[in-house]
C-alpha positions in Angstrom: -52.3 4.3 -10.4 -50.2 3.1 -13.6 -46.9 1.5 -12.1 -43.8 0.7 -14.6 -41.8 -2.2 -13.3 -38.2 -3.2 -14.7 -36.6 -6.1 -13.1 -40.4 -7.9 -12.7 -39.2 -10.7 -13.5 -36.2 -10.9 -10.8 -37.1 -11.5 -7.0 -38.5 -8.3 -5.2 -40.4 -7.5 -8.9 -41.9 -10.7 -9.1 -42.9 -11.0 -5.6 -44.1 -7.4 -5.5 -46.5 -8.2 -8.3 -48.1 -11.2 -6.4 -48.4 -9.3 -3.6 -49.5 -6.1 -5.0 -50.8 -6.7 -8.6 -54.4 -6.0 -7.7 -54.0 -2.4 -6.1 -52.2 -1.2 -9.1 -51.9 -1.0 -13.6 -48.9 -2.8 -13.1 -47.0 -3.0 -16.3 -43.3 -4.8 -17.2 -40.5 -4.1 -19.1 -39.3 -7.0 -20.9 -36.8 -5.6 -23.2 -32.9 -4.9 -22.4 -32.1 -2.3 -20.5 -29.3 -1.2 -21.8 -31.1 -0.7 -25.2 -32.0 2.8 -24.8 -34.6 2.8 -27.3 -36.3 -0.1 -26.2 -36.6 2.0 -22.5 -37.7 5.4 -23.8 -40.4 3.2 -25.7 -41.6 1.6 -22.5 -41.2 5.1 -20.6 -43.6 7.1 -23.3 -46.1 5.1 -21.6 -48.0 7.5 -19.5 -46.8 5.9 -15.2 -47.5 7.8 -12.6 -44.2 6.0 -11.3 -42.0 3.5 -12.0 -40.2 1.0 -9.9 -36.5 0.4 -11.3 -35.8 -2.9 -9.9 -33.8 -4.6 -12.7 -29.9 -5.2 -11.5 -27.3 -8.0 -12.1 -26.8 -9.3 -8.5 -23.8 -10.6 -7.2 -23.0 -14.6 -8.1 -20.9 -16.6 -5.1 -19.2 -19.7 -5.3 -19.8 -22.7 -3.0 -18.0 -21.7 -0.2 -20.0 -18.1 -0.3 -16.8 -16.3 -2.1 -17.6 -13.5 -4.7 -17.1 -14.2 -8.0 -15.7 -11.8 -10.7 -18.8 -10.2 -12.3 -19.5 -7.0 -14.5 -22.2 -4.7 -13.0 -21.8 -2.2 -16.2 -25.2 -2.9 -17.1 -26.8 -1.6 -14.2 -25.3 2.0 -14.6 -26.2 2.1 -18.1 -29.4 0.3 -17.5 -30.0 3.1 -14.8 -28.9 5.9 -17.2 -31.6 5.1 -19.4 -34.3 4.5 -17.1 -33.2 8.4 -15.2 -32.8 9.9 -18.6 -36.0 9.1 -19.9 -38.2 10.0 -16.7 -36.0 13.2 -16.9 -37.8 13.8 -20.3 -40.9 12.2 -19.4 -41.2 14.0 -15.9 -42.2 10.5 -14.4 -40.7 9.4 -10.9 -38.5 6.6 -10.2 -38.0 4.4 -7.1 -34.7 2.8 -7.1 -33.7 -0.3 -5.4 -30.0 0.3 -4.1 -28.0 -1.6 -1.6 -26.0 -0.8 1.9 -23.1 -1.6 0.4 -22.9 1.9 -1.0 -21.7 3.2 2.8 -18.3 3.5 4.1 -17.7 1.5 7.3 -18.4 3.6 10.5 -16.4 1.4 13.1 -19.4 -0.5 14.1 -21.7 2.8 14.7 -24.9 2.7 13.2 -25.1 4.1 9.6 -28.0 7.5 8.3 -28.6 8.2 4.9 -26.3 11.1 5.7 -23.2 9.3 6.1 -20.3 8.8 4.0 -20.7 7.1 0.2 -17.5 4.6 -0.3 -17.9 1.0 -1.2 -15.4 -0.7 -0.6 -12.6 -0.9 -3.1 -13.5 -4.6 -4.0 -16.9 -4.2 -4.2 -18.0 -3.8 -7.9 -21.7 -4.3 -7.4 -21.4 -1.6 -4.6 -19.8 1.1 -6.7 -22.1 0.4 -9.4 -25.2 1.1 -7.3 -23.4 4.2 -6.0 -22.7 5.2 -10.0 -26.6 4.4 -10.2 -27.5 6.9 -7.2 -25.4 9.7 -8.3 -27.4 9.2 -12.2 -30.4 9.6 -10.8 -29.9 12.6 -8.2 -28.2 14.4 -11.7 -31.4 13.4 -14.2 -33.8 13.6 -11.8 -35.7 16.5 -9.2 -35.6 15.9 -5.9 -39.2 15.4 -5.9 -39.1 12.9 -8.5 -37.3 10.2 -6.8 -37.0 7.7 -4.1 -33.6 6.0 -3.7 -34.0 2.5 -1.2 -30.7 1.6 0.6 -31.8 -2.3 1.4 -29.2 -4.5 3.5 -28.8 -7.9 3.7 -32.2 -9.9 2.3 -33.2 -13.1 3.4 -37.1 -15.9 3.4 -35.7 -15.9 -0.4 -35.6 -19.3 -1.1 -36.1 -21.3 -3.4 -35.4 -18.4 -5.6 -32.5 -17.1 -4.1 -30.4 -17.9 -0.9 -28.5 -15.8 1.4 -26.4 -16.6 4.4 -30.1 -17.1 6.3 -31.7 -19.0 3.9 -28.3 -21.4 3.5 -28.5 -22.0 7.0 -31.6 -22.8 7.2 -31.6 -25.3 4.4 -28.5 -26.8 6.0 -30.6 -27.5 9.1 -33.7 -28.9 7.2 -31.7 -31.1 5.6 -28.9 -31.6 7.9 -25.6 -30.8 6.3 -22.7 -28.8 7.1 -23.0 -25.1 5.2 -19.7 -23.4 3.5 -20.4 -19.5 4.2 -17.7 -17.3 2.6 -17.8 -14.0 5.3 -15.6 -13.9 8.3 -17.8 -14.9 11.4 -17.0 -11.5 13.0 -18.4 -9.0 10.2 -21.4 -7.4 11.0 -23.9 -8.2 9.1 -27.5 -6.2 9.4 -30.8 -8.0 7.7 -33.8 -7.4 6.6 -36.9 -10.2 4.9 -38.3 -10.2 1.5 -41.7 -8.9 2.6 -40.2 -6.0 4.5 -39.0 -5.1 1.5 -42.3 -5.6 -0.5 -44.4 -3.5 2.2 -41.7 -0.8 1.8 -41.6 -0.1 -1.6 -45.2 -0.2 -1.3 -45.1 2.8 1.2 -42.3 5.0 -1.2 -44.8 5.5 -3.8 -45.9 8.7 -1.8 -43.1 9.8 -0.6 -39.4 11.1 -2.1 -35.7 10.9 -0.8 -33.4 8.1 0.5 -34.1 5.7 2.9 -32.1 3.3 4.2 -34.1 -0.2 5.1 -33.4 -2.6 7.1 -34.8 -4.4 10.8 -31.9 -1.9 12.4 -30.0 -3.8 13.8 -26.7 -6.1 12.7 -25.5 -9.8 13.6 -22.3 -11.6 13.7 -22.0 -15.1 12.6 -22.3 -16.0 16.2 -25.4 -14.4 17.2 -26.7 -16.5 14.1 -26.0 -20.1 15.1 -27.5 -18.8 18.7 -30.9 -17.6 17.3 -31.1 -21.0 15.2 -30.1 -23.0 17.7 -32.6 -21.4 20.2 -35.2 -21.6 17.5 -34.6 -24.7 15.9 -33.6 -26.8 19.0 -30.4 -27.6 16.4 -27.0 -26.2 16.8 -26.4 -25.3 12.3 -22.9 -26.8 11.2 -21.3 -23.7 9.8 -18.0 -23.3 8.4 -16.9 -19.6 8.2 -14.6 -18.4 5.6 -12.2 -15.6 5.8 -14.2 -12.9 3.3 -13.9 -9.8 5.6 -15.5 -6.6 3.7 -17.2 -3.7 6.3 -19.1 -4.0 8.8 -22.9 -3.1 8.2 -25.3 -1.6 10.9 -27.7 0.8 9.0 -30.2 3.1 11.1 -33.4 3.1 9.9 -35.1 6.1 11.8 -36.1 8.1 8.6 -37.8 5.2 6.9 -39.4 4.6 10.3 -40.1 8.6 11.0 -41.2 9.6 7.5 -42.7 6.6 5.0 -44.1 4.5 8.7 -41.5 1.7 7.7 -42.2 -1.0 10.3 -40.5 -4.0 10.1 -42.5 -7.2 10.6 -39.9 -9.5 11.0 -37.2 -8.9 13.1 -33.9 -11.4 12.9 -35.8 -14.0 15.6 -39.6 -14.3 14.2 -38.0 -13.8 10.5 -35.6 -16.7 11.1 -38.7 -19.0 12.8 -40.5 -18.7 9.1 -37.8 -19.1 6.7 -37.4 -22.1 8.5 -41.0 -23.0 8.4 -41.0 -22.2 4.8 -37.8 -24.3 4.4 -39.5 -27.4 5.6 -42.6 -26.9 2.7 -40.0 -26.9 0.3 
């Protein structure tokens, strides 16, 4: 099978390749994205499917505060990529977020649910704007659109609230984390991620994935401390966006999606790995 990859050289592309580079033709897209050209050149290329995984991620200061960022480039990087398999008939599995959902008062979220990020959330809204491209360019047989929550065992190339804990722990330091310590937050590791973009290549639809179920900054320190032996010095800031608790039955029912790690066995490695590093 010949797989396109954008974005192979961020996290989830690059991992994905080590992980799967021998079962596939995996080829990369190393131009700019929102060079529309440059994509429909890559997309003449005769894939089975490829895997749009190149975004501009959210950037957070040092006490886990968002920082002003333009996500425009992922909407029109998305436009091309959608356009082009439009005219190519080529399928596309698209790496979204959770943050695309409206809160639901703590209930758990399906695909079916509400679309409204919230009104701060600029990376959200241009995931959503992504989404909507796709579903308009695209047959419904020719997509697959991954909702993703929280991702964590990133480190060293990326950390999330986790990871920083974990680091703070191996090293023993006090952590600055941004988010109130009462949001809900709902998580999911790196190679849950990997196994299930592995398992939309023959499938279609939207899928949200995640472990299924969402943790508050104290049910945190409690799982590190129980794992650890340590009690993690966290400072909690006052950054208080929507709760998150996605369902992920239809991943579970329809692609098999079974995570490996939940929050407890997921936190026991990233520590594990923390301590190689």
């Amino acid at each position: 099978m010949k797989i396109g990859i954008t974005g192979s050289s961020g996290l989830i592309g690059s991992l994905f390749i080590m992980k799967y580079g021998h079962d596939y033709d995996l080829i990369q897209f190393s131009g700019d994205m929102t060079d529309f050209e440059a994509v429909n050149k890559f997309m003449k290329i005769d894939f089975d499917i490829v895997f749009h995984l190149a975004s501009v991620i959210p950037k957070y200061d040092i006490n886990g505060m968002p920082l002003d960022q333009s996500f425009s480039s992922n909407i029109v990087g998305t436009k091309n990529i959608a356009k082009a398999a439009s005219k190519f008939n080529t399928k596309v599995i698209f790496t979204s977020t959770q943050r695309v959902y409206e809160n639901k008062n703590q209930l758990k979220i399906t695909e079916e649910d509400k679309l409204k990020p919230d009104d701060k959330d600029e990376y959200g809204k241009s995931k959503l704007e992504s989404e909507q491209i796709i579903q308009n360019f695209l047959k419904p047989d020719n997509f697959v659109i991954l909702r993703i929550s929280n991702i964590y065992g990133t480190s060293p190339t990326r950390f999330s609230i986790i990871d920083s804990i974990a680091e703070s722990l191996v090293l023993n330091k006090e952590v600055k984390i941004g988010l109130n310590q009462k949001i809900l937050r709902d998580y999911i590791h790196i190679d849950d991620i990997l196994t299930a973009l592995n398992l939309s290549i023959k499938h279609k639809g939207i899928f949200n994935i995640s472990e299924g179920k969402s943790y508050d900054g104290v049910d945190l320190i409690n799982f590190f401390n129980i794992i650890s032996g340590k009690t993690p010095k966290i400072t909690f800031g006052n950054n208080s966006p929507n709760h998150i608790i996605l369902d992920n039955t239809k991943a579970r029912d329809q692609m098999g999606f079974v995570p490996k790690y939940n929050l407890s066995n997921g936190i026991e490695k990233v520590i594990f790995d923390m301590n190689k590093y």
